[in-house]
VMD Tcl script that draws the C-alpha trace (Angstrom):
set ca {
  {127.36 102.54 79.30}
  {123.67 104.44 79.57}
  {121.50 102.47 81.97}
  {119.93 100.29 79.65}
  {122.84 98.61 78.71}
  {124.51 98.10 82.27}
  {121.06 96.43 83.35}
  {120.89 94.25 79.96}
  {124.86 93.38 81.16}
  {123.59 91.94 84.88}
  {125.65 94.73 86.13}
  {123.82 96.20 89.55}
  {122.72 99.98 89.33}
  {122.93 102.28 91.88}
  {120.93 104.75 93.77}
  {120.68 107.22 91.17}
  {120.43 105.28 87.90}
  {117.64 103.49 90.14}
  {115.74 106.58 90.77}
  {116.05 107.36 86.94}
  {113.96 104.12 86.04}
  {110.78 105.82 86.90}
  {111.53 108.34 83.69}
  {112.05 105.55 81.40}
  {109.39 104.50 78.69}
  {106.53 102.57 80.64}
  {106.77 99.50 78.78}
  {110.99 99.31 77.84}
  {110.74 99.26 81.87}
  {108.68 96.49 82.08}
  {110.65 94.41 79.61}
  {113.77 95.15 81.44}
  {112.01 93.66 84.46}
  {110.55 90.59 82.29}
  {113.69 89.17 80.95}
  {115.11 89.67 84.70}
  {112.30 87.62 85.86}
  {112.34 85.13 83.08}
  {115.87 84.50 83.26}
  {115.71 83.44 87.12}
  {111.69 82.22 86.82}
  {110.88 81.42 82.83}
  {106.93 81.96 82.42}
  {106.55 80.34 86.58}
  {104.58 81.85 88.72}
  {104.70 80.56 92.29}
  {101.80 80.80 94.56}
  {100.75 78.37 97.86}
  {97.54 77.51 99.87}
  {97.45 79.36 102.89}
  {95.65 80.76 105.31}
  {96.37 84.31 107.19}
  {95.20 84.28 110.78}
  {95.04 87.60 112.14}
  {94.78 86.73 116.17}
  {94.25 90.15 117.98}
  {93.14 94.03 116.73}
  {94.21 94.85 120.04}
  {97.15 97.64 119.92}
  {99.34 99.90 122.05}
  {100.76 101.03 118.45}
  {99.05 104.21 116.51}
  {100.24 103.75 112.91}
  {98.25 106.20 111.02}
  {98.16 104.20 108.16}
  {96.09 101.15 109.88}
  {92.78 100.84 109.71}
  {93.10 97.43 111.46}
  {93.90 98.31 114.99}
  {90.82 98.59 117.09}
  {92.48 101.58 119.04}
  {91.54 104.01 116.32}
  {89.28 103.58 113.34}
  {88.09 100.30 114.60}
  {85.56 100.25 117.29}
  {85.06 96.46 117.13}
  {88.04 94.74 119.49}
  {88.65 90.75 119.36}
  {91.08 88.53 120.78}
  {90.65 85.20 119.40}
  {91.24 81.93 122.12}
  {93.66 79.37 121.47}
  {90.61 76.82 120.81}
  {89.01 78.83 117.33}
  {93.30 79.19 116.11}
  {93.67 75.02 116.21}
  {89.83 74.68 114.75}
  {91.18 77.18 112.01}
  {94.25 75.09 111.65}
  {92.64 71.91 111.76}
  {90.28 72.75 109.26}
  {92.80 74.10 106.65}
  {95.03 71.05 107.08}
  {92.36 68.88 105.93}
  {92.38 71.04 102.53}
  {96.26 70.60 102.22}
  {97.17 74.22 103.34}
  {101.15 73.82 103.50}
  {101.44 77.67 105.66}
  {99.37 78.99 108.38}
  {100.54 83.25 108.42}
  {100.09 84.66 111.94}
  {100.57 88.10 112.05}
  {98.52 90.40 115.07}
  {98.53 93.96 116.64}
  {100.48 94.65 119.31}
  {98.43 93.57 121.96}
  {99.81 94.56 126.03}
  {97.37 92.19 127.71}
  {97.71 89.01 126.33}
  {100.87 87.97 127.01}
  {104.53 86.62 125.86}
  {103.06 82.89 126.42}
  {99.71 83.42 124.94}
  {102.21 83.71 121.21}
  {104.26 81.01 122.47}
  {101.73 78.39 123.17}
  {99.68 78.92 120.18}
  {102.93 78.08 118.22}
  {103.81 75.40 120.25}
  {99.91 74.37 119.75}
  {100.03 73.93 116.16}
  {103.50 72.50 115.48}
  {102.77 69.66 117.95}
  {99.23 68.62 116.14}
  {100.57 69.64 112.85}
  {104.04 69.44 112.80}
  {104.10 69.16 108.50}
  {102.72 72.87 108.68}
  {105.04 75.78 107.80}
  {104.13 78.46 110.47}
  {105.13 81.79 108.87}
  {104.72 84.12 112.05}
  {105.92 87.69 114.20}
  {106.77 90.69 112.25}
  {110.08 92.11 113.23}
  {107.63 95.13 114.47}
  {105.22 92.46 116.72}
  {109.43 90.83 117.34}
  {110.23 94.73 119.11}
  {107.16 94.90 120.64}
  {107.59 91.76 122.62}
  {111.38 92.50 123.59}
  {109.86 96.05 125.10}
  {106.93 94.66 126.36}
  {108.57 91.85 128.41}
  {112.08 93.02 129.27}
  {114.22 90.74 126.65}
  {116.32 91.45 124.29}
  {115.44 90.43 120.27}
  {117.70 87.37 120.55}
  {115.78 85.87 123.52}
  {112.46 87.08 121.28}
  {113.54 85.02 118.61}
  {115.27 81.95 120.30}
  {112.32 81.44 122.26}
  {109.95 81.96 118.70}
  {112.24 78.44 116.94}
  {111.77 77.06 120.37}
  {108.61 77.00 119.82}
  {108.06 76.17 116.34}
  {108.17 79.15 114.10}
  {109.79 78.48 110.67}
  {110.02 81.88 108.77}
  {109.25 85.54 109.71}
  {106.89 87.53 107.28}
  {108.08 90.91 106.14}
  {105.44 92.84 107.65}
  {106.14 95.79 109.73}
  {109.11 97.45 107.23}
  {106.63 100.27 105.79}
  {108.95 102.82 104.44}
  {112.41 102.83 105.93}
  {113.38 106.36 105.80}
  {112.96 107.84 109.37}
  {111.68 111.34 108.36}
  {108.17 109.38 106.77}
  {108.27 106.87 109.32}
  {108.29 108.86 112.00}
  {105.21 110.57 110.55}
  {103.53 107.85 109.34}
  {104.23 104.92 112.54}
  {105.99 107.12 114.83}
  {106.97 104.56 118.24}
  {106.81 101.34 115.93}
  {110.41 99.27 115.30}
  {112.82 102.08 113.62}
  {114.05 101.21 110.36}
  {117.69 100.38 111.84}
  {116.06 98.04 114.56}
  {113.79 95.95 111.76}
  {116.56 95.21 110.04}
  {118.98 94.08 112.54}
  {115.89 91.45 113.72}
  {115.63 90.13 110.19}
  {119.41 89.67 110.61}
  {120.02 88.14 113.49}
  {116.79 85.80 112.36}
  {119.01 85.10 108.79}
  {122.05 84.55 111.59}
  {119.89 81.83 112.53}
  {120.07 80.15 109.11}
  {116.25 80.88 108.92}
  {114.31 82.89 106.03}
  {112.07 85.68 106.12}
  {110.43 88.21 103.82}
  {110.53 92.17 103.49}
  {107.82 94.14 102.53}
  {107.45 97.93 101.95}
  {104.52 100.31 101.93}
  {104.01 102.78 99.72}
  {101.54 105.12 97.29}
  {100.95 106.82 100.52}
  {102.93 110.38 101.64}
  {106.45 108.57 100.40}
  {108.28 110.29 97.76}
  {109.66 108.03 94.79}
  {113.04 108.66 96.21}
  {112.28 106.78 99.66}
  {111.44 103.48 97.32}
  {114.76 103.77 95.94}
  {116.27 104.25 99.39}
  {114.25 101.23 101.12}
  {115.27 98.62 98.30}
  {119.11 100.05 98.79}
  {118.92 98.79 102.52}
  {117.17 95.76 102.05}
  {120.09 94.31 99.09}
  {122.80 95.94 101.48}
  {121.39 92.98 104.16}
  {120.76 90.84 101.18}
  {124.53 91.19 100.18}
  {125.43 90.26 104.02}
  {122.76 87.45 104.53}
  {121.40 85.94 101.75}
  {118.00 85.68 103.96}
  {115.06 86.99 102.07}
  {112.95 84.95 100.25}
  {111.28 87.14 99.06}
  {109.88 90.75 98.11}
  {106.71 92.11 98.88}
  {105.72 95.51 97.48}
  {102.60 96.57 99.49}
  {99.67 98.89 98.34}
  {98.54 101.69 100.67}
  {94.91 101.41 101.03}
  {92.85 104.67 101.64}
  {90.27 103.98 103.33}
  {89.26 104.01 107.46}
  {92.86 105.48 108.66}
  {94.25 108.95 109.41}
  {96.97 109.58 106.36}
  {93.71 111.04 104.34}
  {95.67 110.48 100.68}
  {93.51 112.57 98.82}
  {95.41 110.89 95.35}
  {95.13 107.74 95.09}
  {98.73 105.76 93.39}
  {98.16 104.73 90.12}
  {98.35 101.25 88.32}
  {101.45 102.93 86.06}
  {103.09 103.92 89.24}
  {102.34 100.66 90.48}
  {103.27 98.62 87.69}
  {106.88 100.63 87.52}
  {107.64 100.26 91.23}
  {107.48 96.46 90.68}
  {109.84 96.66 87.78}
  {112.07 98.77 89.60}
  {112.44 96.09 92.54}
  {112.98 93.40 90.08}
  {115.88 95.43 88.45}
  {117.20 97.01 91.75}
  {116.92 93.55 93.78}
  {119.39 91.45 91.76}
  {120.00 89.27 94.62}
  {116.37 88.71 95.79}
  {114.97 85.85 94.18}
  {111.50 86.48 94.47}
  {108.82 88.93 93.49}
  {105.43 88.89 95.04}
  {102.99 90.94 93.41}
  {100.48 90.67 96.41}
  {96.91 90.66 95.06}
  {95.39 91.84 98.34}
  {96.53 95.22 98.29}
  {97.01 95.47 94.06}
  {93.81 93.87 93.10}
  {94.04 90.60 91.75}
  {93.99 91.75 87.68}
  {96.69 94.06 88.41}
  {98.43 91.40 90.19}
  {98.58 89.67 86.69}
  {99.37 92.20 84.83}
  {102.37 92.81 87.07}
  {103.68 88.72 85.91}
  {104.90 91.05 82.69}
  {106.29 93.56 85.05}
  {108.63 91.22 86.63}
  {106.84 89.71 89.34}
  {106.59 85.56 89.82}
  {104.65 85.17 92.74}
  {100.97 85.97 93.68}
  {101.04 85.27 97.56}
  {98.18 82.30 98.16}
  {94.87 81.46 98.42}
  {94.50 82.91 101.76}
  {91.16 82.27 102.90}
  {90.40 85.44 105.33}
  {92.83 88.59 105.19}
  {91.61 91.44 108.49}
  {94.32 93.68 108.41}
  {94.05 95.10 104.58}
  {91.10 94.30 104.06}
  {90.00 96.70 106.91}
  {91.15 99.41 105.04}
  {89.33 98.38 101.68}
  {90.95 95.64 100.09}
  {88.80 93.01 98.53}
  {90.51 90.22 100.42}
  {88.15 89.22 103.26}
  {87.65 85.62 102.17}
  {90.65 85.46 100.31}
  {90.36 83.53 96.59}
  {89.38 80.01 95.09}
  {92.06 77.88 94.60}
  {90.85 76.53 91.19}
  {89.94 80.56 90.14}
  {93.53 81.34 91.11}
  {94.98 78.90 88.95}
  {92.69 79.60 86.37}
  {93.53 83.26 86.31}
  {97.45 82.31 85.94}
  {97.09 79.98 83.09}
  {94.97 82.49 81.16}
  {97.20 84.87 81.61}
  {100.09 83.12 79.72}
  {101.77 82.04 82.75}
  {102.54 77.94 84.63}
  {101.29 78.24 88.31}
  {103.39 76.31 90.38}
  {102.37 75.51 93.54}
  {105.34 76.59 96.35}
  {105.72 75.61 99.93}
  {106.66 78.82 102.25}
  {110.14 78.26 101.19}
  {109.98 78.36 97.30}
  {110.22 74.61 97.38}
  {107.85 73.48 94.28}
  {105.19 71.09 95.03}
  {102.92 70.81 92.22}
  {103.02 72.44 88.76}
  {99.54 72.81 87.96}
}
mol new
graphics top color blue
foreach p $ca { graphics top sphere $p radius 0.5 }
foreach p [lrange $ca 0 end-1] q [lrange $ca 1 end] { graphics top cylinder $p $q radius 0.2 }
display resetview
């Protein structure tokens, strides 16, 4: 049985026959990934209003990729106060956001509380709202920082009102790039056992990985490997975010930029290689949002959110400042052949639009 066949059977490939996807005729790949994502989606595509709050720039960390932290690149630092997060929050309730995404640098001086409160903050005035918040990287951080240990990090986080953990912080898991790219971040072995003990919880997260950077097509292959070996043990993931490296303002200096064939196959690749997944989020902020559609055919059925205001990629050249118009959004999705279906932050559908 060639590989075709044993994906076309629902029988799982392995490292090698994964690897040998990126060989395979450009579009046979994609309509591999298509019925995969048809037979667990049909022609939905799931998106949500949201807003991404982006607290502090502030950071001890020196990823080379970032251009967000205001350590490096960045000259300009902030920390927001408590006071303009709830005005944020209060405003986007009144528009029927279901998720406010928090998601910071790794800030020493403001404090274990300062994340706390702010969680406690908004769950108490808006207790409907899905708070989606703490990378398993900004999760480490806080353990080191403070002296606990990740279950205290976490405990205290539900305590306090968090409902999922985004997948932020996974880059590329195989130690050799990471330790060029985010050398004295969370190590592959230690983001993943945070995600688990979070999925231990009975809560959900998502996983993202970085790459078109100095990652070789190999180190894909290797990342999705570990994230359906926890997948197989948990069940936790939501979902699958595939992340764009963007060029520009950081200290990787890609000369060759990744392009939208490379793209388009690494997104059919995860759809084939993450059988027990459910979701695939072609996120528009670092793809563009007309690749983003294209990659609907390519087995992706989600698009992320409205968003509203994006710092982190957008620092680095992403067109996702002020995120995108809900009505444009759904616009976009219908003319593309697709039925946007409005999701909360746990793939619970709200509205088919």
């Amino acid at each position: 049985m060639n590989v075709t066949e044993k994906i076309l059977s629902g029988a799982r490939i392995d490292f090698d026959e994964a690897l040998s996807l990126y060989e395979m005729d450009f579009f046979e790949l994609g309509e591999l990934a298509d019925a995969k994502r048809k037979a667990l989606h049909g022609k939905k595509t799931y998106f949500n209003i949201n807003r991404h709050i982006n607290p502090t720039n502030v950071c001890k960390d020196v990823c080379k990729f970032c251009a967000y932290s205001a350590t490096r690149k960045n000259p300009n630092q902030y920390t927001m106060r408590h006071e303009e997060i709830m005005d944020i929050v209060k405003e986007i309730d009144s528009r029927q956001a279901t998720e406010v995404h928090i998601v910071s640098a790794h800030n020493p001086n403001t404090g274990l509380e300062w994340y706390l409160e702010i969680f406690k903050k908004i769950k108490t005035a808006y207790p409907h709202m899905h708070i989606k918040a703490l990378t398993a990287a900004e999760v480490n951080f806080l353990a080191e920082q403070y002296g606990k240990s990740y279950d205290e990090i976490i405990d205290l986080m539900i305590e306090n009102g968090v409902d999922s953990m985004p997948g932020g912080g996974a880059e590329i898991f195989d130690e050799e790039v990471r330790s060029f790219i985010c050398k004295g971040k969370v190590t592959s072995a230690q983001w993943l056992e945070i995600h688990e003990k979070w999925h231990n919880r009975g809560k959900k997260s998502n996983v993202t990985m970085l790459f078109g950077h100095v990652e070789k097509r190999k180190d894909r292959i290797d990342h999705m490997m570990r994230i359906r070996a926890l997948q197989d043990k948990t069940g936790g993931f939501n979902c699958f975010i595939p992340l764009v490296y963007q060029p520009e303002n950081n200290y990787l200096n890609v000369q060759e930029f990744i392009t939208a064939n490379e793209i388009l196959k690494t997104m059919a690749i995860s759809r084939i290689v993450l059988d027990n997944v459910p979701n695939l989020k072609a996120y528009w902020v670092t793809s563009t949002v007309n690749l983003a559609l294209v990659a609907q055919e390519f087995g992706a059925n989600d698009l992320d959110g409205t968003i509203e205001k994006e710092s982190i990629n957008s620092a680095a050249g992403a067109a996702s400042a002020n995120g995108v118009n809900l009505q444009e959004f759904v616009g976009l999705i219908k003319n593309t052949g697709f039925t946007p279906v409005e999701r909360d932050s746990v793939y619970n559908e709200i509205k088919v639009w």
